[in-house]
C-alpha atoms as one frame of an Amber mdcrd trajectory, in Angstrom:
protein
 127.713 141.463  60.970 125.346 139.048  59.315 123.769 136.010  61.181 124.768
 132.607  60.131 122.277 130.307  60.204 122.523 126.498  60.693 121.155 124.491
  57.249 119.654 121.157  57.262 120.112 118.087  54.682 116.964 116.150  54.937
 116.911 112.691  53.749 113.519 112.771  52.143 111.485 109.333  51.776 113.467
 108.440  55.187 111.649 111.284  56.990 108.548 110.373  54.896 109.014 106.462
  56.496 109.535 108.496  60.113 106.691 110.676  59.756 104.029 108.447  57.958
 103.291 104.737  59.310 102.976 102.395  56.193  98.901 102.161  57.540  98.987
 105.614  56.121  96.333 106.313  53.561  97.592 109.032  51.249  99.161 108.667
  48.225 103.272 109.596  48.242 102.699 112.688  46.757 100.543 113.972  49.614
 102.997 112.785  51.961 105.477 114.736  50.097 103.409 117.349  50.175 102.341
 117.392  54.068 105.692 116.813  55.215 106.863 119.962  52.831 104.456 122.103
  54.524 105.922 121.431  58.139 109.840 121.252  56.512 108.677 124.947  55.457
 106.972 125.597  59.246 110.483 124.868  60.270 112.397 127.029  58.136 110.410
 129.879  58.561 110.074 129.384  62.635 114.300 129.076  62.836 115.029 130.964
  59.869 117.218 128.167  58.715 117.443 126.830  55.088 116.560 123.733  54.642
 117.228 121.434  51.724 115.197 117.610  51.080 116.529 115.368  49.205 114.262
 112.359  47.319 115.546 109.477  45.243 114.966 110.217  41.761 114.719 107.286
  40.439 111.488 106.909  38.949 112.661 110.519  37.306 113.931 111.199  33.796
 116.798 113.029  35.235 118.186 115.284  38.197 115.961 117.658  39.590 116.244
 120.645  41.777 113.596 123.151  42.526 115.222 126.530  44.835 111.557 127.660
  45.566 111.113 128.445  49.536 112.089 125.166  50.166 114.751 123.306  47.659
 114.121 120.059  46.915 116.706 117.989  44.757 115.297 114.414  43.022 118.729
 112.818  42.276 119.196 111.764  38.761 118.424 107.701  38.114 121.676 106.655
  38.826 122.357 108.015  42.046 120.303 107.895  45.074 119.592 110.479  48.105
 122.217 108.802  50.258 124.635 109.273  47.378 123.593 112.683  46.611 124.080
 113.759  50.193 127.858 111.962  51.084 128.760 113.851  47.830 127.689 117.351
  48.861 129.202 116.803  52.115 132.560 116.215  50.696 132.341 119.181  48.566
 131.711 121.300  51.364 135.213 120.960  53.513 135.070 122.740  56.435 132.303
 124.233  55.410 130.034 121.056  56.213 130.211 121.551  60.187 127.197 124.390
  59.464 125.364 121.681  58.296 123.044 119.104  60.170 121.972 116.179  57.962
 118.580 114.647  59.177 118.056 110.949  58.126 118.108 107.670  60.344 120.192
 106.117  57.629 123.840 104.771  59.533 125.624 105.339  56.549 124.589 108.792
  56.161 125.145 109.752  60.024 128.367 108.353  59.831 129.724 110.266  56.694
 128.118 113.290  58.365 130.286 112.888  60.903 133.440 111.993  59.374 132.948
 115.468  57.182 132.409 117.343  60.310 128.544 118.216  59.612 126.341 117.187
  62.627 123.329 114.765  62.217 120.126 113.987  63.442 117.717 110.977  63.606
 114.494 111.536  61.429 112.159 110.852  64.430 114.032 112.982  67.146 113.461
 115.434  64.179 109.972 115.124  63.651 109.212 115.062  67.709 111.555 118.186
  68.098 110.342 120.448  65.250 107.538 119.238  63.429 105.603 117.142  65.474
 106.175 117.922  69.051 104.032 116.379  71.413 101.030 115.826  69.003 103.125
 112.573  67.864 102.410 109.433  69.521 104.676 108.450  72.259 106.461 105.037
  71.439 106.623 102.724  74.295 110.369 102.009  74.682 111.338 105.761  74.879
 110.540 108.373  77.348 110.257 112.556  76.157 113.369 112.922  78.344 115.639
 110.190  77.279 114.365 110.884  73.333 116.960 113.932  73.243 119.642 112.568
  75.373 120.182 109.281  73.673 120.567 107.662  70.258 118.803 104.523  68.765
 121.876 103.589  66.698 122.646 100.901  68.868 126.021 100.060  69.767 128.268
  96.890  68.367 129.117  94.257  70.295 132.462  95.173  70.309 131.458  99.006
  71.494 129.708  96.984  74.354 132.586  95.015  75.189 134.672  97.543  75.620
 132.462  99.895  77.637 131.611  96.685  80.135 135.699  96.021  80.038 136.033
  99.910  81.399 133.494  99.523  83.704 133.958  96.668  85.261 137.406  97.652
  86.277 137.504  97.894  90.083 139.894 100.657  91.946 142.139  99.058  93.784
């Protein structure tokens, strides 16, 4: 029986944003570049196939390049976020083999609504391409980094979690 392997939706200039601080030096090519060369690290270390996703904008028209690593520049009028909700949707049940990397809510949350799973661009990056050459940030510890989320919660999440804590056995 073959092996089925998990494949990944990356959300290209939001890992670029992730991986490179805006201090950064090189030009956005090279950062496409370096951040290539550890997406391919990746696929080759998990076997998985991985797929990255840019905003074509700037680009005469749609783009895709199946090489070692495909890469898709979305055509003008439609932008990575757009590209990826769409392939989600055409995947059905399919899309639960799928984990879509981005930090983008509205991506995470159509992710989830399709069944695919998701994960943040910078628990990403410290997980598989970085590890624990990345700078440590100083509100997050390298334990709590996998256990919790940074999409923070809405008010109304919050009131409802202190409503069902607060309660008091009687």
């Amino acid at each position: 029986m073959a092996t089925v392997f998990r494949e990944y939706i990356v959300d290209g200039y939001n890992l670029l944003h992730k991986l490179f601080p805006e201090k950064e030096q090189r030009t956005l090519q090279e950062k496409r570049e370096r951040a290539e060369t550890m997406l391919l690290g990746f696929q080759r270390s998990t076997r998985a196939k991985v797929t990255v996703v840019y905003d074509g904008r700037h680009a005469r028209g749609a783009f895709r390049d199946a090489g070692a690593l495909n890469r898709v520049f979305t055509s003008s009028g439609c932008s990575a976020d757009d590209w990826i909700v769409d392939y989600l949707k055409s995947l059905g049940s399919k899309a639960q083999m799928f984990t879509i990397v981005s930090s983008d809510r509205f991506i995470c949350r159509h992710a989830t609504a399709n069944g695919a799973s998701y994960m943040l661009s910078e628990n990403f990056i410290d997980t598989y391409l970085c590890g624990t050459k990345r700078h440590e940030r100083k509100d997050e510890t390298v334990m709590n980094r996998k256990k919790y989320s940074n999409i923070r919660l809405t008010q109304k999440e919050v009131d409802h979690w202190l409503e069902l804590f607060s309660k008091t056995k009687e």
